[in-house]
C-alpha positions as CSV (number, residue, x, y, z in Angstrom):
1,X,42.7,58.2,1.7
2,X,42.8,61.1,4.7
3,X,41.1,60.0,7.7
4,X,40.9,63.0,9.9
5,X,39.5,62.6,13.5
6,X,38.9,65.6,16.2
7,X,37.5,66.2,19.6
8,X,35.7,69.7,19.5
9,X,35.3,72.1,22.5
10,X,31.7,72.2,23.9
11,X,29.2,74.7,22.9
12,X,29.8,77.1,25.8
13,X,33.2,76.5,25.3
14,X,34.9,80.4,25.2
15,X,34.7,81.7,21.5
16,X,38.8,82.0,21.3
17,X,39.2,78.3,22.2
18,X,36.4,77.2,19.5
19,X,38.0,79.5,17.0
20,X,41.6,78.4,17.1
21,X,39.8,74.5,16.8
22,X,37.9,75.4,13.8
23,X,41.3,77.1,12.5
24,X,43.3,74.2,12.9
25,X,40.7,71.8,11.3
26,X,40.4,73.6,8.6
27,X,44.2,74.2,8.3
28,X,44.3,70.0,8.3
29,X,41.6,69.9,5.8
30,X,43.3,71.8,3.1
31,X,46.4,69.6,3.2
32,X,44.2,66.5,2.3
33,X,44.2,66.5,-1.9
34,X,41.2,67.4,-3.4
35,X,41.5,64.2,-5.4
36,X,42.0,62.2,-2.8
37,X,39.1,60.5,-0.4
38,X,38.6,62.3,3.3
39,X,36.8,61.1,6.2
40,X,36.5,63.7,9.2
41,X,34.8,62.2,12.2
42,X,35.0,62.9,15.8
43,X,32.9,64.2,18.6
44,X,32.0,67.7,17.4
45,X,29.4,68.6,19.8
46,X,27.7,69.7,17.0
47,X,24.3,69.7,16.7
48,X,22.8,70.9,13.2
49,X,19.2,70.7,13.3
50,X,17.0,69.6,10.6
51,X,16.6,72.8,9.0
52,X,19.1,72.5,5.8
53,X,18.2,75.6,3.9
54,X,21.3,76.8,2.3
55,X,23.4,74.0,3.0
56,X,20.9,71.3,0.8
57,X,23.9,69.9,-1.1
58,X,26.1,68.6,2.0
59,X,23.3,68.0,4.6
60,X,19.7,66.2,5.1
61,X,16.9,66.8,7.6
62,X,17.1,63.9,9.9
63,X,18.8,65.3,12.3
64,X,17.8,65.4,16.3
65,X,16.7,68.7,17.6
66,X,17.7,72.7,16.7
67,X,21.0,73.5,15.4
68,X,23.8,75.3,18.3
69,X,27.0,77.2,17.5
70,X,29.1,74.7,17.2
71,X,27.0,72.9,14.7
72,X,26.3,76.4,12.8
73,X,30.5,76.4,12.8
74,X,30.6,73.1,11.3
75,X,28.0,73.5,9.0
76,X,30.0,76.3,7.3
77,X,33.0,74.1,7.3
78,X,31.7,71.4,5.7
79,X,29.8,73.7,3.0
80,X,33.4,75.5,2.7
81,X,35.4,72.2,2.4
82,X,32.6,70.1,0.3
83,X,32.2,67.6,3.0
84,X,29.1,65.8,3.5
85,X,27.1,65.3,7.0
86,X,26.8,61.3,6.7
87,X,24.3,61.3,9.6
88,X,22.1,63.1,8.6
89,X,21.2,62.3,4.8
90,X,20.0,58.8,5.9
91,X,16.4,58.4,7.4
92,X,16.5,56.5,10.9
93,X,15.0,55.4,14.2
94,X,15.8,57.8,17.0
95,X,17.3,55.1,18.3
96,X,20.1,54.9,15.4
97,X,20.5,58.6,15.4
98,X,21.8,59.2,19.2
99,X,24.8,59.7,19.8
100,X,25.2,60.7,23.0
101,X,23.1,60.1,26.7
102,X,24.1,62.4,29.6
103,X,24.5,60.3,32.6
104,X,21.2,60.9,34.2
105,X,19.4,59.7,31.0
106,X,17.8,63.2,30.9
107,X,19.2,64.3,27.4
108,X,20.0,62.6,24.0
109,X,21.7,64.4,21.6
110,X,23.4,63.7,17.8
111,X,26.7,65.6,17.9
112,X,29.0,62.5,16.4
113,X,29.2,62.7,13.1
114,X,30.9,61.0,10.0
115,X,31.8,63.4,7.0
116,X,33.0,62.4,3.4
117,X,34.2,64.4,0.6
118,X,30.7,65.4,-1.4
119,X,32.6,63.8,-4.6
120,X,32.5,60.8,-3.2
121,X,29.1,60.8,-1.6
122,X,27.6,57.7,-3.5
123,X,29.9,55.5,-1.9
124,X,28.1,55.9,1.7
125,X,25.2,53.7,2.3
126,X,24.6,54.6,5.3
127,X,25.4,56.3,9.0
128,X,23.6,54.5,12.4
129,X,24.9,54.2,15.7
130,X,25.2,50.9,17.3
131,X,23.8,50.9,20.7
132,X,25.8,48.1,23.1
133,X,29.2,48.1,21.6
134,X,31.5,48.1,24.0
135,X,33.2,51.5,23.4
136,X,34.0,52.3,27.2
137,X,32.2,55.3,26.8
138,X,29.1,57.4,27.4
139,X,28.4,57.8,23.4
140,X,27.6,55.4,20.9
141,X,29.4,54.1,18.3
142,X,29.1,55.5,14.8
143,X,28.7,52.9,11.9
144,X,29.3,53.9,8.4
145,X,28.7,51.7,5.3
């Protein structure tokens, strides 16, 4: 089993800095075996949107809001890679799909995500957050079964 967990620069993060992440990640990626069972996970400010046209086998429509660069990025990744957006292929309250509040309570965004190889998609049951763990921090915590 790989476990792989990343921080990702923001969205208006300069495009050098989000390239060399996405290089990296993907450089860790290919030295998990294909055989073997990999979980990617992290805070990749990545918001995908609902619209999965073209990426149908690795990602559902129940996401929050319109896909942003970052989550355009990932997308490709994880269609390159075979990984599947857990978060998204399992139908939720709002409340179980946010991720994230800003400070001010003004804006609630999904960009924490759980990923599993797409061989070994049956074995997730499901992807919520848990609002009220104590996490010491402003997201939520990501529960995968």
């Amino acid at each position: 089993m790989n476990i792989i967990r990343c921080y990702a620069p923001t969205n208006d993060s300069n495009d050098d800095i989000k390239d060399q992440f996405y290089e990296r990640l993907q450089s860790v990626i290919e030295k998990c075996p294909r055989k073997d069972l990999t979980i990617l996970m992290g805070d990749l400010k990545a918001k995908v949107g609902i619209d999965n046209t073209g990426y149908e086998d690795i990602m559902g429509r129940h996401e929050l809001g319109e896909r942003n660069e970052n989550g355009e990025r990932f997308a490709n990744l994880c269609a390159f890679n075979k990984l599947v957006i857990g978060g998204i292929i399992f139908p939720h309250k709002r409340i179980h799909k946010v991720t994230w509040i800003s400070p001010g309570h003004t804006t609630e965004n999904q960009i924490d995500h759980n990923y599993i190889n797409k061989k070994f998609r049956r074995t997730m049951e499901g992807v919520k957050t848990r609002r009220g763990a104590n996490i010491a921090s402003d997201h939520h915590l990501v529960v995968t079964n």
